[in-house]
C-alpha positions in Angstrom: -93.2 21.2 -19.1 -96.0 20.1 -16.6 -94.4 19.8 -12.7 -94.1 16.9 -11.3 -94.9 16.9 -7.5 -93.2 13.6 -6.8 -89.7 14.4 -7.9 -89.9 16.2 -4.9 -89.9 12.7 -2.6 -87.6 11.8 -5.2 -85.2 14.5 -4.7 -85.4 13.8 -0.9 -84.9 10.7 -1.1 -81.7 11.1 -3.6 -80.0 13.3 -0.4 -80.9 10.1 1.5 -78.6 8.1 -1.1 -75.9 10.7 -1.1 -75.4 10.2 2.6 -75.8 6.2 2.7 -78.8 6.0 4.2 -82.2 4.4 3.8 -85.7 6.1 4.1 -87.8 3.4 6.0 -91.5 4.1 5.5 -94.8 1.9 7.4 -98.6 2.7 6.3 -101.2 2.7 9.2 -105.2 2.5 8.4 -107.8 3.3 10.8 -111.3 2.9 11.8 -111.5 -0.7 10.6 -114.3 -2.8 12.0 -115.7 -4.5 9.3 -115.1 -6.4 5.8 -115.6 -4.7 2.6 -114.4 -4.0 -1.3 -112.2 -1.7 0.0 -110.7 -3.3 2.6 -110.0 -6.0 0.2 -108.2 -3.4 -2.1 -106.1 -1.7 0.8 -105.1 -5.3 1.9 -103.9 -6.1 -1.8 -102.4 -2.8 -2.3 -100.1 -3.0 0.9 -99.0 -6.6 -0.1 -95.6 -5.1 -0.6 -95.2 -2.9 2.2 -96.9 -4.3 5.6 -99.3 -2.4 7.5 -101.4 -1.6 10.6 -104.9 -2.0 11.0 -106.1 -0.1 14.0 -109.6 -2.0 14.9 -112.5 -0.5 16.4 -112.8 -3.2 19.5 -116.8 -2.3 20.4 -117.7 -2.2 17.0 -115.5 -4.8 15.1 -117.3 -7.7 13.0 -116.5 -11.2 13.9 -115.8 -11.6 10.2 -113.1 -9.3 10.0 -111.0 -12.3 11.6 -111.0 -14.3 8.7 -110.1 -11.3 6.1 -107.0 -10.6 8.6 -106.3 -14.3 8.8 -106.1 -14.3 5.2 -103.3 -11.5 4.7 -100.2 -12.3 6.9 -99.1 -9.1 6.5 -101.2 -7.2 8.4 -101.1 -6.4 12.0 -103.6 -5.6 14.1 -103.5 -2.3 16.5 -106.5 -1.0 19.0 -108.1 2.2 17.9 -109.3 3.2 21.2 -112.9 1.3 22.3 -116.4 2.9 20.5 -114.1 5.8 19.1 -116.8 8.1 20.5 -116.1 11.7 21.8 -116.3 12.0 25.5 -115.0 15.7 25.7 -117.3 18.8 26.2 -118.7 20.2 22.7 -118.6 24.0 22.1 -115.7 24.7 23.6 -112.7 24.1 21.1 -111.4 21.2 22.8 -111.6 18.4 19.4 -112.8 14.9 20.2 -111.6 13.0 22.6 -111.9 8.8 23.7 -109.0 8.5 25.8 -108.8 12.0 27.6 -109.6 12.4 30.8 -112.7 13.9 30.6 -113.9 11.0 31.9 -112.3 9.2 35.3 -109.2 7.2 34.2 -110.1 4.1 35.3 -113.1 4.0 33.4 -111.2 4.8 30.4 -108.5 2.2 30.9 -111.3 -0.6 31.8 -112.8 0.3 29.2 -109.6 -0.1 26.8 -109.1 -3.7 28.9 -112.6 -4.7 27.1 -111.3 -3.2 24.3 -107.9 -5.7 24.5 -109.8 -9.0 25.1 -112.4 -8.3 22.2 -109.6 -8.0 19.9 -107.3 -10.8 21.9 -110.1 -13.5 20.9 -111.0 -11.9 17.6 -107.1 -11.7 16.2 -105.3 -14.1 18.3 -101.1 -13.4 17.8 -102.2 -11.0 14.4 -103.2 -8.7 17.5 -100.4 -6.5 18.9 -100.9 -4.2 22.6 -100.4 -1.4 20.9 -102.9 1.9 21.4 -104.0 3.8 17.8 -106.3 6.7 20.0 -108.8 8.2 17.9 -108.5 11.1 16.5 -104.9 10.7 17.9 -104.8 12.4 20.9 -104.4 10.4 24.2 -103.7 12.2 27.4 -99.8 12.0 28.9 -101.4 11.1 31.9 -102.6 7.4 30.9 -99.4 6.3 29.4 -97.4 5.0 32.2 -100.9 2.9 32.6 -100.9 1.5 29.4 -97.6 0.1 30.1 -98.5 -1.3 33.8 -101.2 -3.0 31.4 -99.5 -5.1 28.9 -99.4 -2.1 26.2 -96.0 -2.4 24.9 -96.7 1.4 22.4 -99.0 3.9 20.9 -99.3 5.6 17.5 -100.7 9.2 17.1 -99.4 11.5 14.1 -96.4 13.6 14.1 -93.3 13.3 14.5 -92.5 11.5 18.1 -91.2 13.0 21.6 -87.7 10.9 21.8 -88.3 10.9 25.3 -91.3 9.2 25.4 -89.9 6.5 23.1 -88.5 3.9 25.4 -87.0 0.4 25.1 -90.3 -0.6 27.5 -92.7 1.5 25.7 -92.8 2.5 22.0 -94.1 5.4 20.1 -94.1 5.2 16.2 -96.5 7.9 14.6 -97.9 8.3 11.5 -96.5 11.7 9.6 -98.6 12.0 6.2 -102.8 11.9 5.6 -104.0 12.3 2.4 -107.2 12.9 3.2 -108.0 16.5 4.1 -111.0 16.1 6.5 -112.4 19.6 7.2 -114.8 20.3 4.1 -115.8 16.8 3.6 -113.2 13.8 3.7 -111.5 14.2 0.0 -107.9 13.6 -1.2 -106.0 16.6 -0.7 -103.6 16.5 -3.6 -100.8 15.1 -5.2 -98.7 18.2 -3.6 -99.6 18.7 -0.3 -99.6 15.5 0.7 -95.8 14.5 -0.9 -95.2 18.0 1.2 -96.2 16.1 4.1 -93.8 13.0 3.8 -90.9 14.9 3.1 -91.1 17.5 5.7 -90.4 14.2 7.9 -87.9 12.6 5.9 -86.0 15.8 5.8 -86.3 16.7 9.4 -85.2 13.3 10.2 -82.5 13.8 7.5 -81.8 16.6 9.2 -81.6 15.4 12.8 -84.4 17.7 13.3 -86.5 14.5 14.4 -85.9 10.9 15.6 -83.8 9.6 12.2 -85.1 6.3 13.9 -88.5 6.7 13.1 -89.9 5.3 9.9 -91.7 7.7 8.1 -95.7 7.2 8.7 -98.2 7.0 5.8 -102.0 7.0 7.8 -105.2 6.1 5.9 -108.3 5.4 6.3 -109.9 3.4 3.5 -113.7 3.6 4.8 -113.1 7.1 3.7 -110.7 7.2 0.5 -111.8 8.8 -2.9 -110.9 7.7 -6.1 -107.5 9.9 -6.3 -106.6 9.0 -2.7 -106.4 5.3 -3.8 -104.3 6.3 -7.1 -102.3 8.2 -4.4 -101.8 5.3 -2.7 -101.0 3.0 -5.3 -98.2 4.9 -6.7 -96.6 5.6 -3.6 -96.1 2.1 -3.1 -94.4 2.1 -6.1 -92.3 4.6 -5.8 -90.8 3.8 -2.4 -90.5 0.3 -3.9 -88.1 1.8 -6.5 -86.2 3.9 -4.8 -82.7 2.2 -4.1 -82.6 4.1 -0.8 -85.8 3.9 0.4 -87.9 0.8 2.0 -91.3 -0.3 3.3 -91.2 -1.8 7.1 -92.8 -5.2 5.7 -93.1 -6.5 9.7 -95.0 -4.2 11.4 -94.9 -5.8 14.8 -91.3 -5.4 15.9 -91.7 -1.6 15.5 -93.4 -1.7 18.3 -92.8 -5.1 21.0 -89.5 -5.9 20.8 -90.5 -9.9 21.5 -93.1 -9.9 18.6 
């Protein structure tokens, strides 16, 4: 008999059950900034289950408006501002926007640009909330975020409780299917399943914040063929699951008035 990596999730979610609970799951995508057949299939493929779109501000399309417009449930996030790599190169320190590599104030002004490009593109569909590329945003600029209008951020892994806050939220992403170092390609039924229930179970566990939906993070500029069927059926399987659900309003994870 042929395994079956997603009895895996299944089983998780089955100790989930057996304890009362409900497995709450949200889907971030990032990198958007313009229309496109994909687009259009991520947008009909989350139909069910809400999601995310972190927007590059400096590059974004005005015609990305109406595509958003078009599917209420998708929010709008702020992936940074170029999502360009200001750190040194050579010296094993990854890519960095929002380090501070550069002076902090021209980082946050440049994120304030960032804020009204995507204010007057989105409107209300546009939520403060930071997506940093490549996910890493120094400790150092959070307490500025908040001072300006930011009400949270999303990186990947699972999230410092401490730094989660009634003022200012953190909700991470926790599972990429993509694996990105030889070439962006799907990196397996397996591995990535591995991924979502090493979070479910920690949280299970009390290992990690039980409070924090379990992130799913694509980026569909960049999905192959198997990442999409990925996709698809994970949608469908949460959506079956008695004890586990999609967080269909992405907004209130985040901004307690949205």
């Amino acid at each position: 008999m042929d395994y079956d990596p997603w009895l895996v999730l299944d089983h998780e979610l089955d100790a989930w059950a057996r304890n009362g609970d409900t497995a709450d799951f949200w889907w971030r995508d990032d990198d958007a900034i313009a229309p496109g057949p994909k687009l259009d299939r991520l947008i009909s493929i989350t139909g069910t289950t809400g999601l995310l779109l972190a927007v590059v501000p400096a590059n974004a399309e005005k015609a990305l408006a109406s595509v958003v417009e078009s599917a209420p449930h998708v929010a709008v996030a702020q992936h940074g501002y170029a999502h360009i790599n200001h750190a040194p190169r050579g010296q094993g320190l990854g890519a960095w926007e929002l380090g501070l590599h550069r002076d902090a104030e021209v980082v946050l002004e440049e994120l304030e640009q960032g804020h009204v490009i995507l204010r007057t593109l989105f409107g209300e569909r546009f939520i403060p909330v930071i997506v940093p590329p490549w996910n890493r945003l120094d400790p150092a600029l959070i307490p500025c975020l908040s001072d300006r209008g930011y009400c949270g951020v999303s990186r990947f892994g699972p999230r410092d409780t401490e730094a989660h806050s009634s003022g200012f939220s953190v909700v991470n992403s926790h599972c990429d299917p993509i694996r990105w170092k030889t070439g962006a390609c799907f990196r397996g039924e397996s591995k990535t399943i591995n991924q979502l229930v090493d979070h479910l179970r920690a949280r299970r566990n009390a290992e990690a914040d039980v409070d924090e939906p379990t992130g799913y993070l694509t980026h569909h500029i960049d999905l192959d063929e198997e990442g999409w069927a990925f996709s698809e059926k994970l949608v469908q399987r949460v959506n079956q699951h008695a004890a586990a659900r999609w967080c269909t309003k992405i907004p209130p994870l985040f901004c307690d008035q949205l």
